[in-house]
VEXKETI-208212 format. One record per residue (C-alpha): residue in one letter; chain; x, y, z. Coordinates in nm, 3 decimals, decimal comma, padded with zeros to 5 digits. Layout:
<pts>
PT|aa|ch|east|north|up
PT|A|A|X|Y|Z
...
</pts>
This chain:
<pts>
PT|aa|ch|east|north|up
PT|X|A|12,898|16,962|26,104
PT|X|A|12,760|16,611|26,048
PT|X|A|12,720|16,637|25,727
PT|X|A|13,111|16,752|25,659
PT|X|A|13,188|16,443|25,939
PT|X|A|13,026|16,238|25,669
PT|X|A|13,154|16,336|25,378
PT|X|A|13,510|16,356|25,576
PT|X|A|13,437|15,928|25,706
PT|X|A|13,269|15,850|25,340
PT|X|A|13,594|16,125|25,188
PT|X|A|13,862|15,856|25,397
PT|X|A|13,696|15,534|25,288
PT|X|A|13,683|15,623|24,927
PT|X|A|14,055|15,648|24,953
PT|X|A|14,125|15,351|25,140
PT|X|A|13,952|15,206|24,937
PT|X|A|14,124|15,330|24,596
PT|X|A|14,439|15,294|24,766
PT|X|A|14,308|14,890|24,802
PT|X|A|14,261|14,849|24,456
PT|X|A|14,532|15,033|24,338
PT|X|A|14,724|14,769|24,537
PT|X|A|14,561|14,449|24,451
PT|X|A|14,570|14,587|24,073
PT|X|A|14,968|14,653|24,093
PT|X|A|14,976|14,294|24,266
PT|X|A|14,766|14,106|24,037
PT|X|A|15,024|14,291|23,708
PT|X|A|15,333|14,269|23,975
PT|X|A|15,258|13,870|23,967
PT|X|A|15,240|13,840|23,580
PT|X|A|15,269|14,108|23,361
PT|X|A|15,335|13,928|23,046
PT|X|A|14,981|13,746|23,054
PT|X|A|14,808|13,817|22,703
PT|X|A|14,548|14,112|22,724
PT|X|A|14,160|14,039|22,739
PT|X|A|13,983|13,957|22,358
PT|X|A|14,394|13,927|22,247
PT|X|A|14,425|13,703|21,936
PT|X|A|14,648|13,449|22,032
PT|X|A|14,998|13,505|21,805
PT|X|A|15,072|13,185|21,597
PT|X|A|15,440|13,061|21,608
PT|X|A|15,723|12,803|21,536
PT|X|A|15,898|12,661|21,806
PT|X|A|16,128|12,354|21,677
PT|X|A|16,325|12,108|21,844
PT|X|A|16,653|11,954|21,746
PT|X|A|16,666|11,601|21,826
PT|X|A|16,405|11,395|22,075
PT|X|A|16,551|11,422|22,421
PT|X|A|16,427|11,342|22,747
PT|X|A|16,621|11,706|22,829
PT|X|A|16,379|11,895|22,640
PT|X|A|16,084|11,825|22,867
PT|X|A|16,004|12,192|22,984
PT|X|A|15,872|12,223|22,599
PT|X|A|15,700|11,912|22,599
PT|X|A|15,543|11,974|22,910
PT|X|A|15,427|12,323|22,784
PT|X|A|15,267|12,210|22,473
PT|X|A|15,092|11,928|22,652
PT|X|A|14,931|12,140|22,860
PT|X|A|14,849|12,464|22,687
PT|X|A|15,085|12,653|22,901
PT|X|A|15,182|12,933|22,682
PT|X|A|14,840|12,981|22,583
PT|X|A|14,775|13,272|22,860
PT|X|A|15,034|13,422|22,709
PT|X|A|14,926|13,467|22,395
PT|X|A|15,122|13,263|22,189
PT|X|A|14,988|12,999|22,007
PT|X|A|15,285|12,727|21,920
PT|X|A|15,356|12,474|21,623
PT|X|A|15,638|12,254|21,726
PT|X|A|15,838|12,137|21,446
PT|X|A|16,119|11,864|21,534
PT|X|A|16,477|11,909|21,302
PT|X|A|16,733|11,678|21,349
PT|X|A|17,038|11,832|21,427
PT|X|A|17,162|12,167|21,581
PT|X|A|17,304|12,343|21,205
PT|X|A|16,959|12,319|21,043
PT|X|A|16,771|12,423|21,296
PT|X|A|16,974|12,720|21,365
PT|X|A|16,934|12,751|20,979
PT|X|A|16,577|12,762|20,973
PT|X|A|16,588|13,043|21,268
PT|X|A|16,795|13,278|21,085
PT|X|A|16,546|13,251|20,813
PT|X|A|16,261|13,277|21,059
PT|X|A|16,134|12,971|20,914
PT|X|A|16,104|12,887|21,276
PT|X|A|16,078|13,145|21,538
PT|X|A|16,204|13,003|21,826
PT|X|A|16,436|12,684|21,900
PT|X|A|16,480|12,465|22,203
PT|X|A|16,823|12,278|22,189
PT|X|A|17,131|12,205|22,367
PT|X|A|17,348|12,519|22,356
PT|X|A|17,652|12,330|22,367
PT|X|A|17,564|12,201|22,031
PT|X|A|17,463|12,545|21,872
PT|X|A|17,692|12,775|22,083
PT|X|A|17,984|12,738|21,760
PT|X|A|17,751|12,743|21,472
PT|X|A|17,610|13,075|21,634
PT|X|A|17,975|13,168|21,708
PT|X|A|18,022|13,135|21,285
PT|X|A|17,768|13,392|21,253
PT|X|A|17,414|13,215|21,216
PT|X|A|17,114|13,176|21,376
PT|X|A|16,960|13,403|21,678
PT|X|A|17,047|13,474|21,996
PT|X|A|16,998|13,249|22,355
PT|X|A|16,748|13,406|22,561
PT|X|A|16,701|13,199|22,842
PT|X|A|16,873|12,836|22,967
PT|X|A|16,672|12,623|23,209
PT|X|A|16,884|12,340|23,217
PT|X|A|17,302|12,435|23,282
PT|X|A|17,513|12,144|23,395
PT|X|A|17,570|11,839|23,278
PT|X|A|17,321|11,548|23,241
PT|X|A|17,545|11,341|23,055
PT|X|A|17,711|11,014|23,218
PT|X|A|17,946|10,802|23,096
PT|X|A|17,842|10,412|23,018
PT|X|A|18,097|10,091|22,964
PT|X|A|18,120|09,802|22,900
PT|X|A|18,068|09,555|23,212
PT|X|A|18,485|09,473|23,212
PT|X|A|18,528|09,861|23,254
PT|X|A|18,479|09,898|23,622
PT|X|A|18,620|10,258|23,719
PT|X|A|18,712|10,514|23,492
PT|X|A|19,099|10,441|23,487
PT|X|A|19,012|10,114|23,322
PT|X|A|18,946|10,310|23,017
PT|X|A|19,321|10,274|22,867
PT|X|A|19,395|10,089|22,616
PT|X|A|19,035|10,105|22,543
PT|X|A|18,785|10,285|22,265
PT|X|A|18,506|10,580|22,336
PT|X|A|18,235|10,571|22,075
PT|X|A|18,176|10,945|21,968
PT|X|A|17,999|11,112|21,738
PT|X|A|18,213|11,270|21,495
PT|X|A|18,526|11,501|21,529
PT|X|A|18,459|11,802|21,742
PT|X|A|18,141|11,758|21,845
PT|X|A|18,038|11,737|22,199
PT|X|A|18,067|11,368|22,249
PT|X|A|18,440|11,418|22,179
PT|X|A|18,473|11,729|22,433
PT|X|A|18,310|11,507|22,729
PT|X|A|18,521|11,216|22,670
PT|X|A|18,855|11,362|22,666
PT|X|A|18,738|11,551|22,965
PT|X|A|18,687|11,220|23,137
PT|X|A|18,996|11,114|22,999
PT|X|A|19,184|11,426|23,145
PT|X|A|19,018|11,414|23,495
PT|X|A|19,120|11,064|23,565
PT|X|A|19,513|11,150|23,404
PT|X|A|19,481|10,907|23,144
PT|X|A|19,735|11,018|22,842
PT|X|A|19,527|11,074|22,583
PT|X|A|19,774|10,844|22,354
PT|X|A|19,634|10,527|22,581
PT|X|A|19,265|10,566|22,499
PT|X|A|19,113|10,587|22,130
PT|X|A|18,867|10,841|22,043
PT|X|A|18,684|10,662|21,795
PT|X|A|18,385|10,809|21,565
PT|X|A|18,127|10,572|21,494
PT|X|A|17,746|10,730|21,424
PT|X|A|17,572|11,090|21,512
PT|X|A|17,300|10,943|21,760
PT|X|A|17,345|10,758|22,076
PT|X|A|17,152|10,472|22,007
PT|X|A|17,407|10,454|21,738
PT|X|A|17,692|10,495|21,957
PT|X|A|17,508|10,247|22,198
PT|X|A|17,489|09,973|21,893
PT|X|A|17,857|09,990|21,822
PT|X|A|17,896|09,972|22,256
PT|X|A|17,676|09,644|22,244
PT|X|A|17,896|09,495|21,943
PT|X|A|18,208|09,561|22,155
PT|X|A|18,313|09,819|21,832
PT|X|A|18,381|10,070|22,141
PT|X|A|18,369|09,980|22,478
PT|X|A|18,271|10,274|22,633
PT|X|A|18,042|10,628|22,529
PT|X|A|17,882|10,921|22,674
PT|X|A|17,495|10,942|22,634
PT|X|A|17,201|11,110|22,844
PT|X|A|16,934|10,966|23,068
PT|X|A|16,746|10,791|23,021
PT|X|A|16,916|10,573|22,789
PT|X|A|17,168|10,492|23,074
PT|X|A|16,869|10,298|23,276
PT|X|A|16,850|10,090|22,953
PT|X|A|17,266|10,070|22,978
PT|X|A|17,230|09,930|23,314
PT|X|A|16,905|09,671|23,237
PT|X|A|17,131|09,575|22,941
PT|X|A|17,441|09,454|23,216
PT|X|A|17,660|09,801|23,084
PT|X|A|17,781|09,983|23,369
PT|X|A|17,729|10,362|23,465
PT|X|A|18,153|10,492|23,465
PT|X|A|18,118|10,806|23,558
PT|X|A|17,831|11,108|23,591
PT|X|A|17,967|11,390|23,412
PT|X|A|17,788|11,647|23,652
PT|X|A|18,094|11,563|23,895
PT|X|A|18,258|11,767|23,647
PT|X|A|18,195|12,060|23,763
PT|X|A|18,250|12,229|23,462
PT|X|A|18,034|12,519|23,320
PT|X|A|17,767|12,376|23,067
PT|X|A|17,429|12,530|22,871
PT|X|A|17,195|12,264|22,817
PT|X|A|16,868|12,292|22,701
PT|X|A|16,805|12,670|22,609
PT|X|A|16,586|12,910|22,432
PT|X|A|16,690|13,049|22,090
PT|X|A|16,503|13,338|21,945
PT|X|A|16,538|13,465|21,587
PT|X|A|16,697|13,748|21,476
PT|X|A|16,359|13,888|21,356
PT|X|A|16,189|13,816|21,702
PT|X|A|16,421|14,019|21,863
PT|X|A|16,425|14,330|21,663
PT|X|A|16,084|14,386|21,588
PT|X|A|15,912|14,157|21,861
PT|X|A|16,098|14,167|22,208
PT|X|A|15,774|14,185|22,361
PT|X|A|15,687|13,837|22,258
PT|X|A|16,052|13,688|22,323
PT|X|A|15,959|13,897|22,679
PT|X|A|15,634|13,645|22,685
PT|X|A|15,822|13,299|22,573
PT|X|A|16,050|13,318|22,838
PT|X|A|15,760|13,361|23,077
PT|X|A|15,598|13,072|22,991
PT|X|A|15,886|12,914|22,997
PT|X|A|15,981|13,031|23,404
PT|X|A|15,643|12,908|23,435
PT|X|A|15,673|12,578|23,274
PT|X|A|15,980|12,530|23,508
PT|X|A|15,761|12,550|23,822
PT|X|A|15,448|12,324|23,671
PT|X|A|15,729|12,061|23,548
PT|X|A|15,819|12,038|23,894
PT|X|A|15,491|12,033|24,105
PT|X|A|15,362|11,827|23,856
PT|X|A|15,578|11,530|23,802
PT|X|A|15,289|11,260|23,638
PT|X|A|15,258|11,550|23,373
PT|X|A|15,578|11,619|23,319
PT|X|A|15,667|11,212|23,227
PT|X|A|15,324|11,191|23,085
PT|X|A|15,479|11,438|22,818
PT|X|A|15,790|11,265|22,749
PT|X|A|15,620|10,920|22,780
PT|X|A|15,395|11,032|22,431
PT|X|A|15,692|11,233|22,231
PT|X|A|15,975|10,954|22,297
PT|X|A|15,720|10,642|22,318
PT|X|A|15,808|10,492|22,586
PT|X|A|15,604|10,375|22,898
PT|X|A|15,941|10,222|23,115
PT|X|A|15,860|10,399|23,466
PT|X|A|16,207|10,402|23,540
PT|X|A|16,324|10,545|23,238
PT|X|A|16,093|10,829|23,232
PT|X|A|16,189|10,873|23,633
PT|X|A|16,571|10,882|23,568
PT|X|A|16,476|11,168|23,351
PT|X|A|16,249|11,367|23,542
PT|X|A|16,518|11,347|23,801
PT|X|A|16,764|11,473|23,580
PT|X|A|16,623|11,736|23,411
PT|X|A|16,343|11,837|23,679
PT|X|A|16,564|11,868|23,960
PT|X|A|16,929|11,779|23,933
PT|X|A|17,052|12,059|23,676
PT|X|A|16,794|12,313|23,630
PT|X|A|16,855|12,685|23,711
PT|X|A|16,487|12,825|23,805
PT|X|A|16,615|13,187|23,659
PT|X|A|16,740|13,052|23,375
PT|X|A|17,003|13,282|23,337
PT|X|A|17,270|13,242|23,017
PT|X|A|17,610|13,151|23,189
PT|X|A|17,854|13,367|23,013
PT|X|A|18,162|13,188|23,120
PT|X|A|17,999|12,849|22,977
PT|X|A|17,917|13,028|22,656
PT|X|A|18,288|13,210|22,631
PT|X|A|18,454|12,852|22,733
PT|X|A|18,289|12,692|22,446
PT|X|A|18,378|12,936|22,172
PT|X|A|18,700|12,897|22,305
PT|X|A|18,677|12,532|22,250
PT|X|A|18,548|12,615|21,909
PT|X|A|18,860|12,779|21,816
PT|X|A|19,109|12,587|21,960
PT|X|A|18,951|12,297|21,746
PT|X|A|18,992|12,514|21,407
PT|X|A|18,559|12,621|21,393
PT|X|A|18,495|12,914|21,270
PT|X|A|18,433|13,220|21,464
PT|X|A|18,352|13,558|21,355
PT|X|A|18,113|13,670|21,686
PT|X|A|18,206|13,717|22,042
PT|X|A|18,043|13,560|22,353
PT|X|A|17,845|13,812|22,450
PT|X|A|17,703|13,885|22,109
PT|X|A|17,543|13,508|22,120
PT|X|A|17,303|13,594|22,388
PT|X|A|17,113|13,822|22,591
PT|X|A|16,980|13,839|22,936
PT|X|A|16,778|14,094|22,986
PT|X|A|16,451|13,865|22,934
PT|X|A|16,527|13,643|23,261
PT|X|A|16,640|13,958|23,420
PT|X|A|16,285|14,129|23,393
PT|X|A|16,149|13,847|23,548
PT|X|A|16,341|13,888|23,865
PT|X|A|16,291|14,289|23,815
PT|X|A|15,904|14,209|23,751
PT|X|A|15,863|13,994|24,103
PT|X|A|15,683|13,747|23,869
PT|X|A|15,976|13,450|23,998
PT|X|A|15,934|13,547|24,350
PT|X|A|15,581|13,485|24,288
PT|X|A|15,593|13,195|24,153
PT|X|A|15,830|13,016|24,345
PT|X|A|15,817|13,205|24,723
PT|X|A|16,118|13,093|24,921
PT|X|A|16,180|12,818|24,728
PT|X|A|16,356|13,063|24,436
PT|X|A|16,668|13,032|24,652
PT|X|A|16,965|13,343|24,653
PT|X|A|17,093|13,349|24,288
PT|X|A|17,401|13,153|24,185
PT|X|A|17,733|13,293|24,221
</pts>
């Protein structure tokens, strides 16, 4: 009978035991289950950027510090200028992935090239609205010029939306193109060409060192906006979700280093934009660490459908719907997964409504 006690005490322990490491297994894969498998040869890839921006410093961060590594993926970051070639090189999965402003791809995807978004940490607006220093409020803007970039893009969309929210007629204010960057925009600013523009941090610290004055902070807009975002190709997606499944990972986790670690983070930016100005590289970890970033990084559909609209109503092309220019079902696993409520805790927050 002591014998069969045994075996029945040994019989019970085994299974706790199992039952133990069953549990810590499921929680260790439960945490993470995109990490790259043991001996896995690490996947080399094309991520490229479409202009240098303080807003993209998730990817910076990332590359700096081997962050997508566990995962797998092994990245070469190529920079293009401009949103329409690098959405040109994705569709020809020159480059498999792209980190831009979707604003600025959303209608060239709408005319039916490039990928698809797959995930959007960054989703209001970071842009604010610099003047000249006679321009004290926003009203003072009639009779006045806004530099822009060219017809249509999304320098000309933010200005006439200041214009509108302050009920200035439109026939009192010139929209006026003059260049395709901001420091360009900022140039013709400075020679009084235009008196006022719409650029990102953290040129608006320079603005303000420089006498200009900071009109207005477009994030009081309150209007639906995809900034920085993930862009897969077409080829990714059909034949590698798995990997898109991985990108996006790195890139939930990226979110959470970027803001723990705020020296990195600015360290980053400081080397790709070459600039040591500690206020400059502050306004923009402010801005893009904290002030508009979306930890799930869920695509807003209502952003994405307003801008198409936008698109048409301007006479762009369209020949896809909304919901054919991006898919959600990557940042969804990671809620599904419990990887984001292990990464963050409590601090994930009740999704947006």
């Amino acid at each position: 009978m002591r014998s069969k006690g045994k075996d029945g005490i040994l019989g019970a322990a085994g299974r706790r035991l199992l039952v133990l490491s069953v549990i810590f297994w499921f929680g260790t894969a439960h945490a993470n289950p995109y990490l790259a498998k043991p001996g896995e040869t690490p996947l080399r890839l094309r991520i490229a950027t479409c202009a240098v921006s303080g807003g993209f410093m998730h990817l910076y961060t990332a590359l700096d510090n081997g962050l997508f590594n566990k995962y797998g993926i092994s990245f070469e970051h190529i920079h293009i200028q401009a949103s329409a070639p690098s959405l040109a090189a994705l569709a020809g999965d020159e480059i498999q992935f792209l980190y831009c402003a979707a604003d600025a791809t959303i209608p060239t995807l709408a005319a039916g090239i490039g990928g698809k978004l797959v995930a959007a940490p960054l989703v209001k607006l970071p842009y604010v609205m610099i003047s000249r220093k006679e321009l004290q409020r926003p009203e003072d803007l009639r009779g006045k010029s806004i530099g822009i970039a060219r017809a249509g893009n999304i320098s000309e969309r933010l200005s006439k939306a200041v214009v509108k929210k302050f009920n200035i007629p439109e026939n009192q204010v010139t929209i006026r193109p003059v260049g395709g960057s901001q420091s360009e925009r900022f140039q013709a600013m400075r020679m009084n060409i235009v008196q006022a523009i719409v650029i990102t941090p953290p040129l608006d610290v320079r603005a303000k060192n420089e006498g200009f004055n900071i009109l207005y902070r477009l994030v009081d807009l309150g209007v639906p906006f995809v900034y920085s975002s993930v862009h897969a190709s077409g080829r990714m997606l059909r034949e590698r979700p798995d990997i898109v499944q991985r990108v996006v990972a790195g890139f939930a986790e990226t979110m959470h280093f970027v803001e723990k670690n705020p020296d990195k983070a600015k360290a980053a930016v400081a080397k790709v934009m070459r600039t040591n100005d500690a206020e400059a590289l502050q306004s923009s970890y402010d801005v893009y660490a904290k002030e508009i970033v979306d930890r799930r990084m869920i695509i807003p559909d209502k952003a994405v459908a307003d801008t198409i609209e936008q698109t048409r109503q301007s006479g762009g092309v369209v020949r896809r719907q909304s919901s054919d220019l991006f898919d959600n079902s990557f940042t969804a696993h990671l809620e599904k997964s419990g990887f984001l409520k292990e990464l963050w805790g409590s601090e994930l927050g009740a999704p947006a409504r």
